[in-house]
N, C-alpha and C positions, 0 to 999 in steps of 0.2 A: 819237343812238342807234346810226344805223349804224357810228360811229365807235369808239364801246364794244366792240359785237358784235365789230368787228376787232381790235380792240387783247385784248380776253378770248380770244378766238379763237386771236391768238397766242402769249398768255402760258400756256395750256393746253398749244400745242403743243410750248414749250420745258419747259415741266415735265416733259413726259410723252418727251422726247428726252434731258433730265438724266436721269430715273429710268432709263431702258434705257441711257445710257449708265455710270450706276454699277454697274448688273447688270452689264454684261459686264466691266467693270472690278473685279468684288468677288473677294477674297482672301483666303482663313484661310492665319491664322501661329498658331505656337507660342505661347501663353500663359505658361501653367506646366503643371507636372507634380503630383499628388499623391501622395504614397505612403500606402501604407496594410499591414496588418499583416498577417501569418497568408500560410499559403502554400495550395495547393491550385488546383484550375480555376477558369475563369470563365467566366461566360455572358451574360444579361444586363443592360442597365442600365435602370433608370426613372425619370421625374421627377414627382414630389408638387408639381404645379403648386400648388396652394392652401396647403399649408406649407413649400413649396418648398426640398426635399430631393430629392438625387439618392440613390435605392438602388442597388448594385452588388453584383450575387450575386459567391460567390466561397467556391468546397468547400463547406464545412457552413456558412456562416454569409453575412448579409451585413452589407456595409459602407452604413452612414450618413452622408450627408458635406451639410453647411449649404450650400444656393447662395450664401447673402450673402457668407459668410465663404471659401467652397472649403477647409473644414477638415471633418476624421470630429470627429461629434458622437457617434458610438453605432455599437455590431455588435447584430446578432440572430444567434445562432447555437445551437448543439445541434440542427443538421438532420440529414440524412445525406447530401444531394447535391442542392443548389441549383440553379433555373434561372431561373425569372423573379418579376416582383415587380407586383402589382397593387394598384388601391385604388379601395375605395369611401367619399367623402369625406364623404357622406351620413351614415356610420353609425359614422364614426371609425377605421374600421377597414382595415390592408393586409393584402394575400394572399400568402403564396411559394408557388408550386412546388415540392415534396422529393420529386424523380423518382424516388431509393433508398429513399426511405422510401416511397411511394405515397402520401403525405398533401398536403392541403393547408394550410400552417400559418397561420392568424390572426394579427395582432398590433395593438397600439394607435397608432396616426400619431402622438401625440403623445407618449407614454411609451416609444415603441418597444416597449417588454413585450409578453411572447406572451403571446397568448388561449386559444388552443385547436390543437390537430394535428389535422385534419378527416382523416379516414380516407376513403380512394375506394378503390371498385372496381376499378380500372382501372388497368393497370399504366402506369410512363413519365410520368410527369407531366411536362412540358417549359414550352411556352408557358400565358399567363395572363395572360386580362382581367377587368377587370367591364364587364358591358354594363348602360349605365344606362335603356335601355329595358325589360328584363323584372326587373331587379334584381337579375341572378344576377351570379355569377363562374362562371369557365370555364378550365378545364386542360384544355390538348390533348395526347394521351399517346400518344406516339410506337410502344412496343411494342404500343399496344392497338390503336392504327387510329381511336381516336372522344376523344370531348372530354367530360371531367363538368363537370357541373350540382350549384353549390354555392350554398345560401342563405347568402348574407352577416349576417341575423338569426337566424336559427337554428343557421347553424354547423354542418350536415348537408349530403351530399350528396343531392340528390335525382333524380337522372338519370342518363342517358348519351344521346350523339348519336353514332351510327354516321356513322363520317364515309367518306369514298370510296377513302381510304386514309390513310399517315402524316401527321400536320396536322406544322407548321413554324408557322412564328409567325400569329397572327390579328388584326385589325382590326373594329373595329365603329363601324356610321356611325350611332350612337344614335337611330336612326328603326326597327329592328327588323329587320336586316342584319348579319352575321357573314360576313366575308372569312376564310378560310383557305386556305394554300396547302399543296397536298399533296408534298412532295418526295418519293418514289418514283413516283408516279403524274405528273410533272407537270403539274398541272390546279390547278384551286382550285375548294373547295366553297363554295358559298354555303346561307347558315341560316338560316332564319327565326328570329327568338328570340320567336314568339307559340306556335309548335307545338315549336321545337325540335327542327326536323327539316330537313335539305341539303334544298333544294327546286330546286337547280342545279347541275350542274357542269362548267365551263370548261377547253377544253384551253389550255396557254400557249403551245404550241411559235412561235416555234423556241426558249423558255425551256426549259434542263433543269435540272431540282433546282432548283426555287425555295427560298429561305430566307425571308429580308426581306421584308416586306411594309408598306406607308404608303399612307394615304389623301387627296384630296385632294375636299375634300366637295363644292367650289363648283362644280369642273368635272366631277363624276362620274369620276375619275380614280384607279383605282391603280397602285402603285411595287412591280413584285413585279421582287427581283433574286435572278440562278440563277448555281451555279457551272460548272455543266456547259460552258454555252457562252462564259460569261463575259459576260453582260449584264444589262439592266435593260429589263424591258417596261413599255410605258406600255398601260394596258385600261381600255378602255369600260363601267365595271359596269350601263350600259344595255343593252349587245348582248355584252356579253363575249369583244370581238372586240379581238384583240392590235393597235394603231394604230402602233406602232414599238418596235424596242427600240436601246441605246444600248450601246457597247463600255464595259464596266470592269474591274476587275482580279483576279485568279485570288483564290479563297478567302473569296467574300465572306460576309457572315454580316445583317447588319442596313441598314436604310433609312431617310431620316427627310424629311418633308418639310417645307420652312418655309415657310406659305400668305402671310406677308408679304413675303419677297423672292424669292419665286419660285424657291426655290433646292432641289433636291432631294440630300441627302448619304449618299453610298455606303462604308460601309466593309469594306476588303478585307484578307483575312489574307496577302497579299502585302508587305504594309507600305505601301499607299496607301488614301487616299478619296479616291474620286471624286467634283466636283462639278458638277451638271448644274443648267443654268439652262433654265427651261420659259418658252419666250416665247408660248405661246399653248395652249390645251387638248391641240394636236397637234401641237407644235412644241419639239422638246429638243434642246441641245447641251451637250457638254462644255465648262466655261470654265476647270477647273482640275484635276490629279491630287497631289492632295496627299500628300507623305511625311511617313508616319507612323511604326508599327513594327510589324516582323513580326509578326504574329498579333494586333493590333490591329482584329480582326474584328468588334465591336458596338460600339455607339454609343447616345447619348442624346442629345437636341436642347433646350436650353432655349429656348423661342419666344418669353420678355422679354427675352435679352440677344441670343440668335442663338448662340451658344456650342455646340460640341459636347465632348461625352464620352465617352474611348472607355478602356476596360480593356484593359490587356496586361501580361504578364510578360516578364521578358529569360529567352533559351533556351541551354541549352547548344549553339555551334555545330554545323548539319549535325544537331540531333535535336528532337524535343517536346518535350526535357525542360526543364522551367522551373525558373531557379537560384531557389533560397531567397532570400528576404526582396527580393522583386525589384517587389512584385506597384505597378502603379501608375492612377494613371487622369490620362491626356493631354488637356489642354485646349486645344481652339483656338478663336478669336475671329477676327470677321470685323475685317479691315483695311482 
């Protein structure tokens, strides 16, 4: 028995010496490239884990693309100015953002077909979740300073949350929590979604201008990355105390974390992602800065292949201006 105990003893501890030694070993290469149609901005991406589809906002419409295949199966468009893309799997139904239009658009997950143009109060419509604790969906609107309250069943909005100032993207840890991060104020508010009401608010510093924001449920952990200073803070959403933060790269936009390899991915409008390996609740290092392409600023994470996705256009040298029929979306896989 005692001869067991050692021999299990060891073969544990070479598993667990394999697995940390592939972590710091793990590397995203270039895949393919997708192209996709129509010109205009882009903002973000999302993945329809359950029928598993990547959506990619882009101007007034967005792009439909099959995980299985990495092919556009469909556009949803006649918006006026797209930003994010939500879904409640629940009811069959996704949500856009039309931050120009102040609406929030419905449509069918599996017909793609629009439902309805949800009319809000509230100007800026930007980010967009559904939180599957109180059942809503949530647009945070940047010109207004608060976030609307939309019924997914009824297809009205029914709220506003004064938030503590401009929200940037949000997170919710489906127990009745709402993470936002406020980039002009840098801080992040926290929600209750039983009253619907910021019931806290966090300063980030030395984080300035927070964008991105991920969660990581297990170890009470968020990924809020800022451009100001050029980092990624790691925070305690039990004491909401900054525990460290990590160098990345100028212009970042989104964040994503993969709770299986422990691997946190930063994409930055510099033409890099950075990727950071967390060996422990409070313990992050850079293991890779991956070249990507200039303005290559948001990302998607599939968390059955490990795959990321990020949008970008080619630009006229030395300006914003993005050439026509350029628009694409960059795959990379880990090696």
């Amino acid at each position: 028995m005692k001869k067991f105990f050692l021999g299990l003893t060891g073969a544990l501890l070479i598993a667990t010496v394999s697995l940390t030694v592939r972590a710091q070993n793990v590397k995203y290469v270039l895949d393919k490239k997708i192209a996709l149609p129509g010109d205009g901005g882009y903002d973000y991406l999302s993945i329809d884990k359950v029928n598993n589809r990547l959506y990619v906002s882009h101007g007034t419409e967005v792009n439909v693309i099959d995980l299985a295949t990495e092919k556009l199966i469909g556009t949803i468009d006649g918006m006026q100015g797209v930003h994010g893309i939500a879904f409640d799997n629940k009811v069959n139904k996704g949500f856009i953002s039309d931050g120009r239009g102040n609406a929030a658009v419905a449509f069918d997950l599996k017909t793609l077909k629009k439902i309805a143009s949800i009319p809000l109060s509230n100007k800026g419509a930007d980010a967009i979740l559904y939180d599957p604790f109180s059942d809503k969906v949530l647009t945070f609107n940047g010109d207004s300073k608060n976030a609307s309250i939309v019924d997914p069943n009824t297809l009205k909005q029914t709220g506003t949350i004064q938030l503590s100032g401009a929200p940037e993207f949000a997170v919710s840890d489906g127990k009745g929590r709402i993470y936002n991060n406020l980039e002009d104020k840098s801080s992040l508010d926290v929600i209750d979604t039983k009253t619907m009401k910021v019931i806290k608010n966090y300063p980030l510093a030395p984080c300035g201008g927070p964008t991105g924001l991920a969660l990581d449920q297990k170890n009470q952990r968020l990924f809020t990355v800022c451009r100001e200073n050029k980092g990624m803070s790691v925070i305690d959403i039990t004491t909401g105390k900054v525990i460290t933060t990590i160098p990345i790269g100028a212009g970042v936009d989104a964040v994503a974390y993969d709770a299986e390899t422990k691997l946190i991915l930063v994409s930055n409008g510099d033409g890099t992602s950075t990727v950071i390996q967390q060996e422990s609740a409070n313990a992050y290092k850079t293991i890779q800065t991956l070249t990507t392409q200039y303005r290559a600023k948001t990302l998607a994470l599939d968390t059955k292949t490990h795959k990321i996705y990020l949008s970008v256009a080619e630009f006229e040298k030395g300006t914003r201006k993005a050439l026509p029929h350029t628009f694409t979306v960059l795959v990379y896989k880990l090696q």
